[in-house]
OpenMM code with the backbone's topology and positions (N, CA, C; nanometers):
from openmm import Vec3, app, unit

residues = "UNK UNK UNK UNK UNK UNK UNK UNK UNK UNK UNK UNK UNK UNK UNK UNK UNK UNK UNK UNK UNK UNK UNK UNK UNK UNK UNK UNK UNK UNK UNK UNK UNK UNK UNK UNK UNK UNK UNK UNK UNK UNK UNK UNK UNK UNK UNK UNK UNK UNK UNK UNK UNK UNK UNK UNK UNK UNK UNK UNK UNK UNK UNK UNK UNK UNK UNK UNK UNK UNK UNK UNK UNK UNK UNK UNK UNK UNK UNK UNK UNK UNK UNK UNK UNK UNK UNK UNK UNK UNK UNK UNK UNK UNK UNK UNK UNK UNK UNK UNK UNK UNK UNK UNK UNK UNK UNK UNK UNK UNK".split()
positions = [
    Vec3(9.8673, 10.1712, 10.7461),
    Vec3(9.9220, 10.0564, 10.6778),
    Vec3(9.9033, 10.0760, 10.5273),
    Vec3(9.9987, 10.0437, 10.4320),
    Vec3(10.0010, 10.0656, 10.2898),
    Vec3(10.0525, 9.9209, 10.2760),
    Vec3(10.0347, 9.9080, 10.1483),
    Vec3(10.1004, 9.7553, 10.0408),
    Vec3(10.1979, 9.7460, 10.0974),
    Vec3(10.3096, 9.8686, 10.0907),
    Vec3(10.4867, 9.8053, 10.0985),
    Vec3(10.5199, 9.7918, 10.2172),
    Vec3(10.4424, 9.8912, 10.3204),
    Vec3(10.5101, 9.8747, 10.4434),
    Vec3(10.3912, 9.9027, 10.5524),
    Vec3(10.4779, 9.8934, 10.6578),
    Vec3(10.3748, 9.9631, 10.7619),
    Vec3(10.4508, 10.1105, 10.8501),
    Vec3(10.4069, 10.1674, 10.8795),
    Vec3(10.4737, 10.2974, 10.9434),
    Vec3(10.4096, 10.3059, 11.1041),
    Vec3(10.4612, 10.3071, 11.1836),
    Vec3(10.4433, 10.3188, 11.3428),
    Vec3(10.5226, 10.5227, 11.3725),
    Vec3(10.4543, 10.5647, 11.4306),
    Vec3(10.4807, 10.6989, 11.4912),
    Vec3(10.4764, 10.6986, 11.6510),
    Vec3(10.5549, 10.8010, 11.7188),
    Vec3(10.5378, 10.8220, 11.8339),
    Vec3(10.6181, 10.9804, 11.8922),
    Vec3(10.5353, 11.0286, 11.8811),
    Vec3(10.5881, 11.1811, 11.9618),
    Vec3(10.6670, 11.1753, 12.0509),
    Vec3(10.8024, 11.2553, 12.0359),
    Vec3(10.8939, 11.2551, 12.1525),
    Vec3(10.8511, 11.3232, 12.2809),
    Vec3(10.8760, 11.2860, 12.4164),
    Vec3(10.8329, 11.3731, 12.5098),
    Vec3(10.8449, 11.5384, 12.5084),
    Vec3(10.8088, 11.6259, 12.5074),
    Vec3(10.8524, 11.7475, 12.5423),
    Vec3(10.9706, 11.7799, 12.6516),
    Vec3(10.9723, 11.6920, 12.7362),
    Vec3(11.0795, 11.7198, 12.8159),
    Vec3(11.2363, 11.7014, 12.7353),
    Vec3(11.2322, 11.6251, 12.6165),
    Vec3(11.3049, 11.6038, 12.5674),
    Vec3(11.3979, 11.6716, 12.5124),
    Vec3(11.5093, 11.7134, 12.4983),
    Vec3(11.5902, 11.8584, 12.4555),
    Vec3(11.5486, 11.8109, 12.2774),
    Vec3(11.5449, 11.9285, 12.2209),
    Vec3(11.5754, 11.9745, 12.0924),
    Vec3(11.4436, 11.8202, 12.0434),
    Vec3(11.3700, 11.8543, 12.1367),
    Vec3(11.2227, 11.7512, 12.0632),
    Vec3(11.1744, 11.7967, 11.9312),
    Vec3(11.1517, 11.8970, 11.9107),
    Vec3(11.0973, 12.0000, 11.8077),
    Vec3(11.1455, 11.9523, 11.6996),
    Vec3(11.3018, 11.9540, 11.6643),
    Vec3(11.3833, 11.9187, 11.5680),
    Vec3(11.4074, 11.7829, 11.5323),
    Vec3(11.4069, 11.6656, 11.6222),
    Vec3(11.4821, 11.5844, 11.6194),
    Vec3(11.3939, 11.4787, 11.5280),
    Vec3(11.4525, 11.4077, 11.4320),
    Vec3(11.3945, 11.2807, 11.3513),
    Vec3(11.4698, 11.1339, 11.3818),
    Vec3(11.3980, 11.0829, 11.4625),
    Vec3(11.4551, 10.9210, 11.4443),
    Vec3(11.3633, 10.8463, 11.3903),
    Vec3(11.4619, 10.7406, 11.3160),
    Vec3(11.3807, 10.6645, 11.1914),
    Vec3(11.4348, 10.4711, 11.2488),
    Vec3(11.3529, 10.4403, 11.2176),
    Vec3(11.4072, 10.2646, 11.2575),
    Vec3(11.3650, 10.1645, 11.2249),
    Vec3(11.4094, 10.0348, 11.1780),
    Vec3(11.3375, 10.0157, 11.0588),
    Vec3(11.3529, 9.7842, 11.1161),
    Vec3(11.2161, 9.7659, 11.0595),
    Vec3(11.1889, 9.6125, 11.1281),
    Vec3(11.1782, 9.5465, 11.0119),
    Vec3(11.1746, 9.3631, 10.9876),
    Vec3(11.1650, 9.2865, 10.9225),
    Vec3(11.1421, 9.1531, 10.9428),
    Vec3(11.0456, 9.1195, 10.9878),
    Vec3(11.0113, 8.9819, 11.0461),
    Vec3(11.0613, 8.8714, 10.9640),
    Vec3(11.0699, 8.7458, 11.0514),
    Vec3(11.1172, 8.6457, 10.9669),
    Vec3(10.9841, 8.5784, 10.8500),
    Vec3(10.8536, 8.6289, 10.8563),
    Vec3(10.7712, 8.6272, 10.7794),
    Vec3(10.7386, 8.6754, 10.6418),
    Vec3(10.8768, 8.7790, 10.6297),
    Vec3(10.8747, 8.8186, 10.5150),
    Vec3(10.9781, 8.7618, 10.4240),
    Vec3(11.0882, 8.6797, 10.4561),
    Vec3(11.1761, 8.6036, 10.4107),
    Vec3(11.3087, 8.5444, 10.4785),
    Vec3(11.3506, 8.4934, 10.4314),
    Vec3(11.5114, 8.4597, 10.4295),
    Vec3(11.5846, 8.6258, 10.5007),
    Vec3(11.7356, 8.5620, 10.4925),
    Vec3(11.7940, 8.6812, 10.5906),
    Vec3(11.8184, 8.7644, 10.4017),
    Vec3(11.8657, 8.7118, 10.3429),
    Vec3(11.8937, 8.7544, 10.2115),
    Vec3(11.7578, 8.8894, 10.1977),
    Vec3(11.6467, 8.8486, 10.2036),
    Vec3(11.5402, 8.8904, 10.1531),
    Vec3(11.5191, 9.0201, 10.2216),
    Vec3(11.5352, 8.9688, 10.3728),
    Vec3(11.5275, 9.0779, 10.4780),
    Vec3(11.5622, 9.1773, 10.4533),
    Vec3(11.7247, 9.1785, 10.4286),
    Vec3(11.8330, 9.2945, 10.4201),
    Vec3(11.8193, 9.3354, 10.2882),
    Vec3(11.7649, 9.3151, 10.2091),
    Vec3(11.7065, 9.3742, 10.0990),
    Vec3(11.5924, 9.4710, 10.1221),
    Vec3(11.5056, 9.3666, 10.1753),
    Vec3(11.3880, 9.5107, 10.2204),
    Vec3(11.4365, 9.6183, 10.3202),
    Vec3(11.5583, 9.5636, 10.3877),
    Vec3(11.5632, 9.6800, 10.4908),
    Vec3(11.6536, 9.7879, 10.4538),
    Vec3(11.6926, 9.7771, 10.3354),
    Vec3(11.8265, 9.8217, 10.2436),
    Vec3(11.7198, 9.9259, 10.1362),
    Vec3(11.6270, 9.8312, 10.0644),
    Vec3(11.5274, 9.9321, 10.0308),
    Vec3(11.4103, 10.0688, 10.1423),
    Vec3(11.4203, 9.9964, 10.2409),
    Vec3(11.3189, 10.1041, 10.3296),
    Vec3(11.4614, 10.2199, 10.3746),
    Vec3(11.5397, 10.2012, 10.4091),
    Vec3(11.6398, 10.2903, 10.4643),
    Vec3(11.6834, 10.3931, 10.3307),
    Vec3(11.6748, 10.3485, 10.2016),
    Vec3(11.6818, 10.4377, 10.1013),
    Vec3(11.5530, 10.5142, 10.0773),
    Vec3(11.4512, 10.4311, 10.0665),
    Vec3(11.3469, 10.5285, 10.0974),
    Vec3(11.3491, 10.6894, 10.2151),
    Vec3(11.3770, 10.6193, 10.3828),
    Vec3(11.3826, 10.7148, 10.4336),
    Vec3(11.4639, 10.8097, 10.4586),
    Vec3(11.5625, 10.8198, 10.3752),
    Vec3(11.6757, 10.8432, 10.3217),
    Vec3(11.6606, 10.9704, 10.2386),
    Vec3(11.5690, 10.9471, 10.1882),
    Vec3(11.5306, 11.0243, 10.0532),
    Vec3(11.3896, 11.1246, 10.0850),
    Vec3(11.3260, 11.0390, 10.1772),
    Vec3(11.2034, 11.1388, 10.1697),
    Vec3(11.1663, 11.1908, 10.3019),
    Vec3(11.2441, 11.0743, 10.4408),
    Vec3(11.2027, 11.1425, 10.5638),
    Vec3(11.2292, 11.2809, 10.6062),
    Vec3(11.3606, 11.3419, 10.5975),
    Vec3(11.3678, 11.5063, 10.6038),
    Vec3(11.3042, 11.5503, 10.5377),
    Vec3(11.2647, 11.5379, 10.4021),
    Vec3(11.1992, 11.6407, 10.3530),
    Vec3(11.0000, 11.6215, 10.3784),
    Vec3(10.9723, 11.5455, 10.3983),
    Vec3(10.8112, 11.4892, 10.4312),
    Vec3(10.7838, 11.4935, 10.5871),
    Vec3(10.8793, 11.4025, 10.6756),
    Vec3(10.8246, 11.3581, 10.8082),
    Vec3(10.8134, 11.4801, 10.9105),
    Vec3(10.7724, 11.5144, 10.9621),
    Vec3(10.7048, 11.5827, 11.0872),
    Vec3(10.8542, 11.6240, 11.2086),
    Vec3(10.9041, 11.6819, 11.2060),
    Vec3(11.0377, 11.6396, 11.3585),
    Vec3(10.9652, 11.6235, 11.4647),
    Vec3(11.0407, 11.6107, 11.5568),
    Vec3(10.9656, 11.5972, 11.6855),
    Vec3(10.9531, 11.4164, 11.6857),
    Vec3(10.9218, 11.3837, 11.6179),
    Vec3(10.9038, 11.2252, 11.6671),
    Vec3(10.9580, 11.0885, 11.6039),
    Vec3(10.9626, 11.0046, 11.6751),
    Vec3(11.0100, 10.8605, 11.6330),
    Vec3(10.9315, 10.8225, 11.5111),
    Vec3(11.0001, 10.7201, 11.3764),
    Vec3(10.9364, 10.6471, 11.3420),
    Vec3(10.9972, 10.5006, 11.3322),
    Vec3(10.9370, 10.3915, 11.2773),
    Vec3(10.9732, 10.2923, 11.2026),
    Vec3(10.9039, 10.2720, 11.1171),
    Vec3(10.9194, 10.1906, 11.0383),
    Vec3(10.9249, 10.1399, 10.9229),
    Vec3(10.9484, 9.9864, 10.9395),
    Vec3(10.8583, 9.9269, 10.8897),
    Vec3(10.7997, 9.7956, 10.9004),
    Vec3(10.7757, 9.7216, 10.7482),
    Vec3(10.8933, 9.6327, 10.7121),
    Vec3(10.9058, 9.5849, 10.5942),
    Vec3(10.7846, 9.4811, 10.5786),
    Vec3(10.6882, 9.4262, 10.4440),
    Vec3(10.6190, 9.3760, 10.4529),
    Vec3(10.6466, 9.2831, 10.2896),
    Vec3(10.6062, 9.1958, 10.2918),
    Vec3(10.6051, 9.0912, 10.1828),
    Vec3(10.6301, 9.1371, 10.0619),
    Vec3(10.5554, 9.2347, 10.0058),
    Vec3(10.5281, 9.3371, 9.9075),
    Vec3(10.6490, 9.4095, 9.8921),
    Vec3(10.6970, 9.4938, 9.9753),
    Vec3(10.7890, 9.5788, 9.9844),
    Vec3(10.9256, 9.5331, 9.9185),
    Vec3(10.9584, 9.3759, 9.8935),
    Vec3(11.0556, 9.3690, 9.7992),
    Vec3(11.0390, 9.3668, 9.6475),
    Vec3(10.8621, 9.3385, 9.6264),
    Vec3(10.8541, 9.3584, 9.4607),
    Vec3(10.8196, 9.4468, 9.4462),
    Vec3(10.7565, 9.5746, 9.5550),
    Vec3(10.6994, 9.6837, 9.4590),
    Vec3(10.8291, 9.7602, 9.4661),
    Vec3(10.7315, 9.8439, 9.3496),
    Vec3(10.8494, 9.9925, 9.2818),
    Vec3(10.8919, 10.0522, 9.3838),
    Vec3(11.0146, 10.1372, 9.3618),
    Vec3(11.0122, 10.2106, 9.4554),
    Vec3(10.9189, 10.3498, 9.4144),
    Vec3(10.9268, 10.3895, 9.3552),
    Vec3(10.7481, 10.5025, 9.3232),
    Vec3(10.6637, 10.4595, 9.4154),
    Vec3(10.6204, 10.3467, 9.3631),
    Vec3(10.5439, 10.2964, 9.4698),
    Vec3(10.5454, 10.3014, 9.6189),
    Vec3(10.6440, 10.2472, 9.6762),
    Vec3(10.7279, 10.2813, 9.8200),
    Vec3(10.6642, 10.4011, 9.8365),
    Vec3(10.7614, 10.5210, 9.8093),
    Vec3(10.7255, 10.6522, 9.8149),
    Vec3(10.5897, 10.6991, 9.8379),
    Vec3(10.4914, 10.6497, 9.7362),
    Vec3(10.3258, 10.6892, 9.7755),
    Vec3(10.3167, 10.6097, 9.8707),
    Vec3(10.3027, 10.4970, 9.9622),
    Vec3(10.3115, 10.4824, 10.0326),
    Vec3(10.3373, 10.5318, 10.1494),
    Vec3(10.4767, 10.5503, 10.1770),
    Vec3(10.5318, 10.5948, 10.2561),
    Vec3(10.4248, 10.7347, 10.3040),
    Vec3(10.4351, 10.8096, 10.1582),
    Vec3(10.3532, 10.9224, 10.2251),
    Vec3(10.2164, 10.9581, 10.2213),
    Vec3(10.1790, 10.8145, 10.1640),
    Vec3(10.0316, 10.8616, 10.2527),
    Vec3(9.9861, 10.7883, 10.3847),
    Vec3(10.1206, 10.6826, 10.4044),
    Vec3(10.0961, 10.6530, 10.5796),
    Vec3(10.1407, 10.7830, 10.6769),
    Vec3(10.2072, 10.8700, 10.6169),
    Vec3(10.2313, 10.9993, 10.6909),
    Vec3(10.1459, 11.0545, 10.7182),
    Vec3(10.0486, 11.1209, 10.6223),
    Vec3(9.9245, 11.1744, 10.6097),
    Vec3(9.8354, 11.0665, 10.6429),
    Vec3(9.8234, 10.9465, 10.6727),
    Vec3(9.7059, 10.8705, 10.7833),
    Vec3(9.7652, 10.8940, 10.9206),
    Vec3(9.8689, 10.8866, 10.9510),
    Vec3(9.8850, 10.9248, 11.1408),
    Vec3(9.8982, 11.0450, 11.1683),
    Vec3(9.9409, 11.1349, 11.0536),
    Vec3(9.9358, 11.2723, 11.1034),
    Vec3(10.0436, 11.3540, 11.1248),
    Vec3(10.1731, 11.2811, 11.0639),
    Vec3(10.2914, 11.3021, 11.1006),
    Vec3(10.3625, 11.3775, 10.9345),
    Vec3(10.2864, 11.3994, 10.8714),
    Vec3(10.3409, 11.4700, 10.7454),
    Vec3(10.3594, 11.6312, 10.7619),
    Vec3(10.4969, 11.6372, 10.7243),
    Vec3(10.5566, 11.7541, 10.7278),
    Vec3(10.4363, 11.8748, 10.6847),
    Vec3(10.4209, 11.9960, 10.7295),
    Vec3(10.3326, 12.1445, 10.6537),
    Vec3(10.4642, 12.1668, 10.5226),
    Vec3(10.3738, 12.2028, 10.4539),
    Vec3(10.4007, 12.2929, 10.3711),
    Vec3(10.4614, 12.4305, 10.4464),
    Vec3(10.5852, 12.4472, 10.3582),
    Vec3(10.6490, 12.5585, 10.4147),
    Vec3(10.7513, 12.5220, 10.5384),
    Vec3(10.7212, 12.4020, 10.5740),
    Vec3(10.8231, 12.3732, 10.6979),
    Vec3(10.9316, 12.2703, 10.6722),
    Vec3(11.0707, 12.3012, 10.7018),
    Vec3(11.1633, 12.2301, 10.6316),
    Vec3(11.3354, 12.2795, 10.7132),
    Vec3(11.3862, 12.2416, 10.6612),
    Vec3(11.4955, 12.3106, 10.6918),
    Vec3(11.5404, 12.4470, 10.6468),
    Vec3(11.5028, 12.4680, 10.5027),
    Vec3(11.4763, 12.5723, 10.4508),
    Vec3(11.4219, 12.6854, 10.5350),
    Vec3(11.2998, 12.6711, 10.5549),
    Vec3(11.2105, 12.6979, 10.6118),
    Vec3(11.2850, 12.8064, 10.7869),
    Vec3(11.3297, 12.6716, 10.8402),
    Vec3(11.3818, 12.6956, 11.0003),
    Vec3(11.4909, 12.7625, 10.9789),
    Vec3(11.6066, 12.7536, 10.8678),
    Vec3(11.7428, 12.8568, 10.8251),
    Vec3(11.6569, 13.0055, 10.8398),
    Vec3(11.5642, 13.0770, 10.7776),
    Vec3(11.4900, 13.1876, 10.7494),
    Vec3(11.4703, 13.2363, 10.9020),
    Vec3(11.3551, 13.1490, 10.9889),
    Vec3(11.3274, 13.1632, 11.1042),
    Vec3(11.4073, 13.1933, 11.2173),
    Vec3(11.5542, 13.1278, 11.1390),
    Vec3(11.6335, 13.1666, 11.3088),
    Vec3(11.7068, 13.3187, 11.2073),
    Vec3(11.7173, 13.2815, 11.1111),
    Vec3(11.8325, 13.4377, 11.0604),
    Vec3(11.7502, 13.5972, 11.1055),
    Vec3(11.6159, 13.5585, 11.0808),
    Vec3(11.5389, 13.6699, 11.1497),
    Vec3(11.5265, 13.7144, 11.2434),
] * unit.nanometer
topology = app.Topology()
chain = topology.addChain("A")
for resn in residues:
    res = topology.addResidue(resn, chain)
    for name in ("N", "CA", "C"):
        topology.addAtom(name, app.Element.getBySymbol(name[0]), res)
């Protein structure tokens, strides 16, 4: 849990085809955090967030969401961002170094 949001993870089954690769992202907003106005704002801001940083940061292989929180419509988006990734790095789901798409283009051309 961070200021702007909250982040939920869950590993796809292995039985799952193309588990390894696959990123789903999904994104919540309780009526506790505002109006519908307010909502779709935060959920307009979290989807640009993961937009921007989930391929290149998140882990494949597993589900996330993204859980809009009170905060999350006044803070920065900078802010967002540290967030975002150091709830990655608290569940464990932050991308290695070196692993990317980049990365997997190299691995299969070899």
């Amino acid at each position: 849990m961070a200021p702007g949001l909250v982040l939920q993870v869950r590993r796809h089954p292995e039985a799952t085809p193309r588990a390894g690769r696959s990123l789903r992202v999904g994104f919540t907003v309780s009526r506790k955090v505002g109006g519908a106005v307010v909502r779709n704002r935060v959920r307009r801001r979290l989807r640009a967030l993961a937009a921007e940083l989930m391929p290149r940061l998140a882990a494949p292989g597993h589900d996330y969401v993204l859980i809009g929180r009170a905060a999350t419509e006044e803070r920065s988006f900078a802010a967002l961002k540290q967030d975002l990734e150091t709830a990655l790095k608290h569940v464990g789901a932050l991308r290695r170094l070196g692993a990317g798409p980049a990365s997997e283009a190299k691995e299969r051309a070899t």
